[in-house]
Every structure is written in C-alpha cells, then in structure tokens.
The first five atom37 places (N, CA, C, CB, O) and aatype in JSON, in Angstrom:
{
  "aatype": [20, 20, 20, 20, 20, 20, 20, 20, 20, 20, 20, 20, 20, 20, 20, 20, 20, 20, 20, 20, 20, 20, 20, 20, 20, 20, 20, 20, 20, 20, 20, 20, 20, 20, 20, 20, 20, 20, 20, 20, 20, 20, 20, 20, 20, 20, 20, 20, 20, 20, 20, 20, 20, 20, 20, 20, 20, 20, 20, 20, 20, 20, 20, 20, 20, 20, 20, 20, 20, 20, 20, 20, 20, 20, 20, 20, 20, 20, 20, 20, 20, 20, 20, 20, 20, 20, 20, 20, 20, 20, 20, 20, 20, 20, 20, 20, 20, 20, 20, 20, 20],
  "atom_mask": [
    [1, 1, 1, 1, 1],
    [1, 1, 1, 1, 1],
    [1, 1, 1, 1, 1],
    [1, 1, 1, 1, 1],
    [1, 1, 1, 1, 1],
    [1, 1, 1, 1, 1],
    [1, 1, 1, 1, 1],
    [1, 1, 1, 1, 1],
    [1, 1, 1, 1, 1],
    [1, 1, 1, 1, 1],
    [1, 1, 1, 1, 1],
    [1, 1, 1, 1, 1],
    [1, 1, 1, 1, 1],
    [1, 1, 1, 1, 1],
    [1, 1, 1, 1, 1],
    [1, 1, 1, 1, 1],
    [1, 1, 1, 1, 1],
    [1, 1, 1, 1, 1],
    [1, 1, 1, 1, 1],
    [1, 1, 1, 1, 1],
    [1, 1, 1, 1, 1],
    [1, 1, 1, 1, 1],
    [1, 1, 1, 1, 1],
    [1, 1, 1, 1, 1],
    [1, 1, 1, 1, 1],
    [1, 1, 1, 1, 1],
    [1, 1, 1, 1, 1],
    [1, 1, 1, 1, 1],
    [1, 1, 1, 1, 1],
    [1, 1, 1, 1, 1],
    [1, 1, 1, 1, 1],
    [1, 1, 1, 1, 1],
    [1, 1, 1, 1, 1],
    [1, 1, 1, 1, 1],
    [1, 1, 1, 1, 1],
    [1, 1, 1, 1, 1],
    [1, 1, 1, 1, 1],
    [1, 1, 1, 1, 1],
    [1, 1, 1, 1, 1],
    [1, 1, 1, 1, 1],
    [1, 1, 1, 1, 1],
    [1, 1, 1, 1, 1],
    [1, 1, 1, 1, 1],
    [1, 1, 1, 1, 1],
    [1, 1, 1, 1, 1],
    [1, 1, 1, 1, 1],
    [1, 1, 1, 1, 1],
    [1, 1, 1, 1, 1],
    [1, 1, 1, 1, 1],
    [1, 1, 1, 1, 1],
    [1, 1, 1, 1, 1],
    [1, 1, 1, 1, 1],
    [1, 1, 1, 1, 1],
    [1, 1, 1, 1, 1],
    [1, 1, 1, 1, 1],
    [1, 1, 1, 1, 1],
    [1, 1, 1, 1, 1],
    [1, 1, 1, 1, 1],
    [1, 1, 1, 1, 1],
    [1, 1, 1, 1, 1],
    [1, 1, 1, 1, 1],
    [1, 1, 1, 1, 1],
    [1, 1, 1, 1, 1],
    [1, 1, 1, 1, 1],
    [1, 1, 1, 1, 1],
    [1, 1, 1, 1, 1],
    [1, 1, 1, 1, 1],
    [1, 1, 1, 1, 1],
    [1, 1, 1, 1, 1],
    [1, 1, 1, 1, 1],
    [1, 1, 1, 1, 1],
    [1, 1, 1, 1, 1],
    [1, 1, 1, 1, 1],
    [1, 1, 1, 1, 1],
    [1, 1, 1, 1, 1],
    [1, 1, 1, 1, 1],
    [1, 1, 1, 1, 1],
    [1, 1, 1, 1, 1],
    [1, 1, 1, 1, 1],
    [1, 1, 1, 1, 1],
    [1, 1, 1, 1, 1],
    [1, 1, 1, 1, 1],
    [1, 1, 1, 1, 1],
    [1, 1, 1, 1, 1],
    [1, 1, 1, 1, 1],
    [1, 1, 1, 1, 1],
    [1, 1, 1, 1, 1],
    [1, 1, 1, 1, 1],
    [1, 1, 1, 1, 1],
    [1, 1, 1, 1, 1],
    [1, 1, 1, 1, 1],
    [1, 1, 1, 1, 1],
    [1, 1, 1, 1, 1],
    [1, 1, 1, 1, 1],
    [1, 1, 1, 1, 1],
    [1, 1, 1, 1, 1],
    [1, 1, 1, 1, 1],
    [1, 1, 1, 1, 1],
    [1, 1, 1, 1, 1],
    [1, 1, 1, 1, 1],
    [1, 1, 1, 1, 1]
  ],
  "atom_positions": [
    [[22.11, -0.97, -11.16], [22.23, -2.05, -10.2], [20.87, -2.63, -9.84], [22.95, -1.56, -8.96], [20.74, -3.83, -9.6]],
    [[19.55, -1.52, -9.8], [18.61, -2.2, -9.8], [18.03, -3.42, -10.6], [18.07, -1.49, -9.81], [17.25, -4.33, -10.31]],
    [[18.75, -3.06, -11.73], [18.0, -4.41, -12.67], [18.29, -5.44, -12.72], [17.94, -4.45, -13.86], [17.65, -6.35, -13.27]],
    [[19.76, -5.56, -11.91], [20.41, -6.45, -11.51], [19.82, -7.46, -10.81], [21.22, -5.99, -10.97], [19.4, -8.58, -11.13]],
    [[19.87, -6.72, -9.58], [18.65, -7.47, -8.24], [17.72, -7.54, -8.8], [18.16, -6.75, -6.83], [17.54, -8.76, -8.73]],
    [[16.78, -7.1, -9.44], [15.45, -7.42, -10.09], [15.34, -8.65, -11.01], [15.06, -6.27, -10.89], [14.29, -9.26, -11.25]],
    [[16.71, -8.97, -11.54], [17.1, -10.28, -12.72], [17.02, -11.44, -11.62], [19.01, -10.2, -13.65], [16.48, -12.55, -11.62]],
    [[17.77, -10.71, -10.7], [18.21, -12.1, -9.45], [16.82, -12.61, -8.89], [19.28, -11.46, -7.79], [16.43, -13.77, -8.95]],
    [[15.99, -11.29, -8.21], [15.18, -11.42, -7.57], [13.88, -12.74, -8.5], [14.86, -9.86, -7.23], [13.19, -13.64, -8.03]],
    [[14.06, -12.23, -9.91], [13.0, -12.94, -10.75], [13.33, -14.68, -10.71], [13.08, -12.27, -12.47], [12.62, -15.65, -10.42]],
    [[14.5, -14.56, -11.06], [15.84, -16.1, -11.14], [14.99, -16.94, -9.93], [18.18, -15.63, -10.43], [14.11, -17.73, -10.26]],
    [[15.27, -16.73, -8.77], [15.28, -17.29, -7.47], [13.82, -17.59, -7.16], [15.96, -16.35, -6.43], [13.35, -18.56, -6.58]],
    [[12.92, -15.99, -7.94], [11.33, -16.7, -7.21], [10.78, -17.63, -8.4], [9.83, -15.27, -6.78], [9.7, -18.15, -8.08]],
    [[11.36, -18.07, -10.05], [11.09, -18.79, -10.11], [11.44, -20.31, -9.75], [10.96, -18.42, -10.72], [10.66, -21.25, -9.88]],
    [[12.48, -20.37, -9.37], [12.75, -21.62, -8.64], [12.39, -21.95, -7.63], [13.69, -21.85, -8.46], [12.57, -23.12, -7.28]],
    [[11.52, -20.7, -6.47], [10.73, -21.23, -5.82], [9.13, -21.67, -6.27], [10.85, -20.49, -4.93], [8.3, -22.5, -5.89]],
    [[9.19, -20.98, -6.94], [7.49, -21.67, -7.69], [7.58, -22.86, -8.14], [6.82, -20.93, -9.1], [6.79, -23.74, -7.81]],
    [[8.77, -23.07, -9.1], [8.79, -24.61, -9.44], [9.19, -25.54, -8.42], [9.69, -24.88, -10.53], [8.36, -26.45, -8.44]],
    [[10.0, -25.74, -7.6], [9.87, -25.7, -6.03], [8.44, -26.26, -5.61], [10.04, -24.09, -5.43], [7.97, -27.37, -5.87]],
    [[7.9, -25.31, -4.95], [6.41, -25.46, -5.02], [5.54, -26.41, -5.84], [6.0, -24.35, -5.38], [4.78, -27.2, -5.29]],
    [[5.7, -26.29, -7.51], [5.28, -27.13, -8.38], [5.29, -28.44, -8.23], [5.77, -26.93, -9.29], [4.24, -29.08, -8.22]],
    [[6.71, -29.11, -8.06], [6.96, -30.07, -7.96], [6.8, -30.69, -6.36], [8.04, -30.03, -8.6], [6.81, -31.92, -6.26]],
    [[6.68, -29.98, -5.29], [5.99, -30.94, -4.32], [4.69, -30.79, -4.15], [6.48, -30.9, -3.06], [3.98, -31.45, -3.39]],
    [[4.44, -30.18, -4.65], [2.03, -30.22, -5.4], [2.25, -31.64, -6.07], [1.15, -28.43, -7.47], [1.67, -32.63, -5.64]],
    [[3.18, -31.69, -7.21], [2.58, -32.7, -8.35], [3.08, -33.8, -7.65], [3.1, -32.6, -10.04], [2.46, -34.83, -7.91]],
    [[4.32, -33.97, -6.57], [4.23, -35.58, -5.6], [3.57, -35.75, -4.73], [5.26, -36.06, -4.9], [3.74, -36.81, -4.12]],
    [[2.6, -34.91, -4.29], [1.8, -35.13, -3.86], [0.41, -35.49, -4.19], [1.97, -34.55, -3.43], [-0.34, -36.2, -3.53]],
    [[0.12, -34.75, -5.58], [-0.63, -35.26, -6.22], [-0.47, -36.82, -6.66], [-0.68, -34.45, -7.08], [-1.13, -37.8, -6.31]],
    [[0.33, -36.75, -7.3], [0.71, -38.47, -7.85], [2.05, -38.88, -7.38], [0.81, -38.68, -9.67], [3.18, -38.83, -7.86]],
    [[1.42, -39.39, -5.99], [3.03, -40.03, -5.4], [3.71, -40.77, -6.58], [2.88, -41.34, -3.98], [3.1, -41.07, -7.61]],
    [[4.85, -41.0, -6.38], [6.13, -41.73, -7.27], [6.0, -40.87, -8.15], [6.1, -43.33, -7.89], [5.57, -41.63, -9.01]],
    [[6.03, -39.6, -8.81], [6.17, -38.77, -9.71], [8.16, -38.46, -9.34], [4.83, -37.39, -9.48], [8.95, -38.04, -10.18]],
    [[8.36, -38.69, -8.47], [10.08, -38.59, -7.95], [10.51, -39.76, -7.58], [10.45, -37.67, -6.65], [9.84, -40.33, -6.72]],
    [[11.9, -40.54, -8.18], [12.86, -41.71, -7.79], [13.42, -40.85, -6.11], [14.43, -42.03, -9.33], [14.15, -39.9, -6.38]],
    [[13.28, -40.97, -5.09], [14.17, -39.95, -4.42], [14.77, -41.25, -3.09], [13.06, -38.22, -3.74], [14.32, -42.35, -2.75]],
    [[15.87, -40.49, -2.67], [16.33, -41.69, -1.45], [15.44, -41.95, -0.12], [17.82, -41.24, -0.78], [14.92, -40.9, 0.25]],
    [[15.19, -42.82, 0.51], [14.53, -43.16, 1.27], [13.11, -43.64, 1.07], [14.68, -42.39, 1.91], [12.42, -44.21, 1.92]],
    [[12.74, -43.32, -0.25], [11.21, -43.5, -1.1], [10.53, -42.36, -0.13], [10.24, -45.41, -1.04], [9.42, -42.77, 0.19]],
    [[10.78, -41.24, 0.39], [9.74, -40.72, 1.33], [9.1, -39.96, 0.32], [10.22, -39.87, 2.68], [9.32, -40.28, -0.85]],
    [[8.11, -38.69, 0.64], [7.65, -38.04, 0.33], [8.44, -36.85, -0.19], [6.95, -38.04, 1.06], [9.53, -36.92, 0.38]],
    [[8.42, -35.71, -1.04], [9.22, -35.31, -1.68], [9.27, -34.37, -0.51], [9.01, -35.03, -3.1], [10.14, -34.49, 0.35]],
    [[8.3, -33.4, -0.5], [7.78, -32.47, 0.46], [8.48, -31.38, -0.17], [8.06, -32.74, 2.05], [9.2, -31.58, -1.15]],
    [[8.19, -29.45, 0.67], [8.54, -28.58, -0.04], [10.0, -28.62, -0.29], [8.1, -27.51, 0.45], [10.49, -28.54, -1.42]],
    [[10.74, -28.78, 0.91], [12.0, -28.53, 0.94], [12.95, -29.02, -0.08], [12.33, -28.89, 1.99], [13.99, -28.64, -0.63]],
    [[11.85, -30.38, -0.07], [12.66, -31.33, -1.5], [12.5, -30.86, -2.93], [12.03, -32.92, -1.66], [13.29, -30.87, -3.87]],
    [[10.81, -30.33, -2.78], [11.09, -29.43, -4.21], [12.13, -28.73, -4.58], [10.29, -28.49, -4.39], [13.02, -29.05, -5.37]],
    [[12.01, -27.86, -4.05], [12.68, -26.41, -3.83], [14.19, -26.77, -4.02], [12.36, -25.66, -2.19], [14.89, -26.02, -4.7]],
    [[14.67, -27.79, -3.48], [16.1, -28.36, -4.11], [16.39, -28.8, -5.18], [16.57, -29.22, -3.61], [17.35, -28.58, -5.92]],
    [[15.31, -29.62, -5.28], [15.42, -29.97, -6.83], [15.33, -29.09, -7.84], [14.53, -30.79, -7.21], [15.93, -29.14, -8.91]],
    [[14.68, -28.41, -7.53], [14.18, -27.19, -8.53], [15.3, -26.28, -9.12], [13.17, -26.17, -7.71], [15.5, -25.95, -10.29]],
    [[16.25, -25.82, -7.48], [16.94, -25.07, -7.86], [18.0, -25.93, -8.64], [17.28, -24.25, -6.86], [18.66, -25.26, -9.43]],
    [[18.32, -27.36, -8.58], [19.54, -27.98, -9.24], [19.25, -28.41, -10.79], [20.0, -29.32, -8.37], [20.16, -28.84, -11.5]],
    [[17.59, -28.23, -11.37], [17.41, -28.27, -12.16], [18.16, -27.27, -13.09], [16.42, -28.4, -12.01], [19.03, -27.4, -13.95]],
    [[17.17, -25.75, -12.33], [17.28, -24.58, -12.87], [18.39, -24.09, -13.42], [16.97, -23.87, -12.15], [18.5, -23.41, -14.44]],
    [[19.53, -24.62, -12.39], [20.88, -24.15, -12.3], [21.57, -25.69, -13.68], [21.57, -24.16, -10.1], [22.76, -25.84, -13.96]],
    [[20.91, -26.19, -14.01], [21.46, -27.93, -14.35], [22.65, -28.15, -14.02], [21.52, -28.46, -15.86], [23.68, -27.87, -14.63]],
    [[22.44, -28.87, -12.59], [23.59, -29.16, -12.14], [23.35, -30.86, -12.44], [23.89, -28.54, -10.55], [24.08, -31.7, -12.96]],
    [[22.35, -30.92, -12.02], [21.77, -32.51, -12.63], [22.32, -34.06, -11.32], [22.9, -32.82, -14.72], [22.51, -35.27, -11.47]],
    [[22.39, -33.2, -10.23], [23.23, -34.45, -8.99], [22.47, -35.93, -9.33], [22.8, -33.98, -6.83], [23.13, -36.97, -9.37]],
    [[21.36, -35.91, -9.51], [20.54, -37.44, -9.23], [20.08, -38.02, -8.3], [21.05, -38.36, -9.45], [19.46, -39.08, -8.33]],
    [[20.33, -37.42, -7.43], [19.19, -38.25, -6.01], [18.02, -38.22, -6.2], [19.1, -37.64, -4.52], [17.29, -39.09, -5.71]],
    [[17.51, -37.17, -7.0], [16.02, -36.85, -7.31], [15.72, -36.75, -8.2], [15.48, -36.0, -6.96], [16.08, -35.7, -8.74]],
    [[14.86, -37.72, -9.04], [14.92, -37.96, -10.81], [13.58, -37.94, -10.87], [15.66, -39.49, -11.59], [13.01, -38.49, -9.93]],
    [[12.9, -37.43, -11.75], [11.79, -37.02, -12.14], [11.34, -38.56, -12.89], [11.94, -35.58, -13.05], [12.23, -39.09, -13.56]],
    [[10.25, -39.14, -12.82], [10.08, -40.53, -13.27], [8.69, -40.66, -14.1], [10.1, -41.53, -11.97], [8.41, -41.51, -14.94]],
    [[7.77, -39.43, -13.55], [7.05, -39.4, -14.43], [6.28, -38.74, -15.81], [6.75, -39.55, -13.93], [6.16, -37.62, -15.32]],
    [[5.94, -38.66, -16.58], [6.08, -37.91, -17.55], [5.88, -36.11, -17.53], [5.24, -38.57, -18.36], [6.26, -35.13, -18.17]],
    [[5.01, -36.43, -16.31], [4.27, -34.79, -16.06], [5.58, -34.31, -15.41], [2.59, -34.59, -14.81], [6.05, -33.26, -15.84]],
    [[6.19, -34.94, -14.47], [7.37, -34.12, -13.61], [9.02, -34.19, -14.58], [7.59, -35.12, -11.75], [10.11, -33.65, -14.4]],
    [[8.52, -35.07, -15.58], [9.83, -35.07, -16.96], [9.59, -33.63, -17.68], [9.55, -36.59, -18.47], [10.5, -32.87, -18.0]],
    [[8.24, -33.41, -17.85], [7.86, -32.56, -18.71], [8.27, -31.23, -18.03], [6.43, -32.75, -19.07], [9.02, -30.54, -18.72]],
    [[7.9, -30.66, -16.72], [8.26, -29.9, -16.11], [9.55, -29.24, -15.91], [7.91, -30.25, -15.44], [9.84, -28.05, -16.05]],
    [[10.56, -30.63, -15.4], [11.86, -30.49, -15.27], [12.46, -29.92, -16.91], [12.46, -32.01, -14.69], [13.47, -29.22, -16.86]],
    [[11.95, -30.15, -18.09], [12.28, -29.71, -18.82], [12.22, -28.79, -19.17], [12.2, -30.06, -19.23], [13.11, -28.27, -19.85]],
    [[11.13, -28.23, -18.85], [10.77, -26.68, -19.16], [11.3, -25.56, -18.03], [9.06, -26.55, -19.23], [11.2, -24.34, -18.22]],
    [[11.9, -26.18, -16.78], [12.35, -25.26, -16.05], [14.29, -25.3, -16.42], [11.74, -25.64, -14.39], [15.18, -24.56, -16.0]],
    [[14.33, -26.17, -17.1], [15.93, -26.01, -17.09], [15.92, -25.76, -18.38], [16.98, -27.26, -16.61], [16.57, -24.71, -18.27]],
    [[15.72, -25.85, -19.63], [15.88, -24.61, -20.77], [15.38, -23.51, -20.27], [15.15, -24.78, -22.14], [16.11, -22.54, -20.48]],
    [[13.89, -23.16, -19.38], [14.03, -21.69, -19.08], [14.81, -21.28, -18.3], [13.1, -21.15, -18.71], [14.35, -20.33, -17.66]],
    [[16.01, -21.6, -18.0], [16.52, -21.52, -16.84], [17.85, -20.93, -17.58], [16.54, -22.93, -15.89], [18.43, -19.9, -17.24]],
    [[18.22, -21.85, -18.74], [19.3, -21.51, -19.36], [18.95, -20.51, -20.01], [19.86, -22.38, -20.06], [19.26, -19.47, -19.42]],
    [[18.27, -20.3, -21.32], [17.59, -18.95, -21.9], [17.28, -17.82, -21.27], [16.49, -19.15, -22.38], [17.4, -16.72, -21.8]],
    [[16.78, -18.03, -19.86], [16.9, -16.57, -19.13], [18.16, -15.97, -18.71], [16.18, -16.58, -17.89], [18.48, -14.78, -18.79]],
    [[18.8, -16.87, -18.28], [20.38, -16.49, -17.56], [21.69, -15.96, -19.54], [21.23, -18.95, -16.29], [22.66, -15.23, -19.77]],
    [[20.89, -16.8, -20.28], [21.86, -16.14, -21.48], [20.99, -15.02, -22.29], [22.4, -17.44, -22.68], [21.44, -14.49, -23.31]],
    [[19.68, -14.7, -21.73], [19.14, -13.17, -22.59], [19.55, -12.25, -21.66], [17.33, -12.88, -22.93], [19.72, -11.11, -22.07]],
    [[19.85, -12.58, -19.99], [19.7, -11.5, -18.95], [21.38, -11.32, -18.97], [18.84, -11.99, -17.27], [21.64, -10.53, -18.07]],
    [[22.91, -11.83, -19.81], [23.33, -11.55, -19.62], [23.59, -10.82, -21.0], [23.73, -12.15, -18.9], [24.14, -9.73, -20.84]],
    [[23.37, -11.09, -22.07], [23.62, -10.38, -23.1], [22.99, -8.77, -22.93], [23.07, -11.2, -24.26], [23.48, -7.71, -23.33]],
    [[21.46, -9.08, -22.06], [21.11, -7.73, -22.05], [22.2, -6.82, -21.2], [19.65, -7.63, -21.47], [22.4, -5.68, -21.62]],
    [[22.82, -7.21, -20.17], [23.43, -6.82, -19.42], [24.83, -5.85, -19.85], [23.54, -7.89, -18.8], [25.47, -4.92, -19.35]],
    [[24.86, -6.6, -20.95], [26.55, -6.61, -22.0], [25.9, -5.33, -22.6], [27.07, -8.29, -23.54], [26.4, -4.21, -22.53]],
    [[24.83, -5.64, -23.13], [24.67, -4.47, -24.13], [24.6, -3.13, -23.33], [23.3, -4.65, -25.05], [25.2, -2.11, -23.67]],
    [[23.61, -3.3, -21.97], [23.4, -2.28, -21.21], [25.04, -1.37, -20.69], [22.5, -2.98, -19.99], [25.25, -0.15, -20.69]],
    [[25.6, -2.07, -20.44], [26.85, -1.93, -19.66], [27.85, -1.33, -21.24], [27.42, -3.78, -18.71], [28.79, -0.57, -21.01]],
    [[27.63, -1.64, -22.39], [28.35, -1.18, -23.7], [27.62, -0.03, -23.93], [28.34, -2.21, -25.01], [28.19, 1.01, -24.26]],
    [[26.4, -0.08, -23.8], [25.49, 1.6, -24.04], [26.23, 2.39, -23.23], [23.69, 1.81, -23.47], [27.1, 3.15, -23.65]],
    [[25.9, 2.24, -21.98], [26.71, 3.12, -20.71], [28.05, 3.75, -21.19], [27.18, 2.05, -19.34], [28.31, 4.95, -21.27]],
    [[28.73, 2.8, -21.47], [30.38, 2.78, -22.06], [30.46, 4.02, -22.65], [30.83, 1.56, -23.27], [30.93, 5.1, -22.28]],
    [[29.86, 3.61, -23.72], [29.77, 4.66, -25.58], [29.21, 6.12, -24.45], [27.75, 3.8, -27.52], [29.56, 7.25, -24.78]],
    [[28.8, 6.03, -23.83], [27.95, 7.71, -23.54], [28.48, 8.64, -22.62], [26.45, 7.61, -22.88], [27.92, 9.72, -22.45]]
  ]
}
C-alpha cells in the first residue's frame, strides 16, 4: 500500500510543480495564457491548469498561446499519461507476483 501513496504522492507533487511552472512563465511573459478576464494567471491558476492538463481533461478556459507554455503543456500531459500507464501495469504485475506466491 505504500507504493501506492508514494505513486499518488509523486502524481500530485508533479502537478504542483508544473502548477508553479506555469505561473513563473506568465509571469515572466505575460500573454503566455488565453485565460477569462485577460487577468494574470497567478498560482492558483497554474495549479488548475496543470492539474487539467496532467489529468487531459482539456476544459479550455486556459489555453496555452505561447510556444514555451505549448511546449510545456505538452510535456506534462504525455508525462502524465505514461506515468499513470507504467504505474499501473507495474501495479498489475506487483499485485500478479503477490497472487502466484
């Protein structure tokens, strides 16, 4: 069960880093985000986006517009998918070892 929470625990703090990432880089280069109200992205807004990336749920209020925050969003939602399908196969196998013994 520990490795469980430890999969989760990893999942979640990278979506807060990218989170993080992405209200550094609108702040760095405002309009790096289409978002409603034109405001500022700020953390909170990262951190949402991040996680709807991660998860690709893909809503659209918050669209990545510039190449650096295109580039990003891309690399957090294939890693996002590739981690969640190695951490469950490992899981399968772990849980089939167990089985057999």
């Amino acid at each position: 069960m520990d490795r469980v929470f430890a999969a989760l625990d990893t999942y979640l703090l990278v979506g807060l880093i990218f989170g993080v990432a992405y209200s550094l880089l609108d702040q760095a280069w405002p309009g790096s985000f289409a978002k409603p109200l034109d405001t500022d992205l700020g953390l909170e807004g990262g951190v949402y986006f991040s996680f709807v990336t991660l998860a690709t749920l893909g809503y659209g209020d918050v669209v990545p517009v510039s190449d650096v925050a295109r580039g990003l969003a891309i690399l957090e939602s294939v890693a996002g998918q590739l981690y969640l399908a190695v951490l469950v196969a490992r899981l399968v196998a772990l849980y089939g070892w167990q089985s057999r013994s």
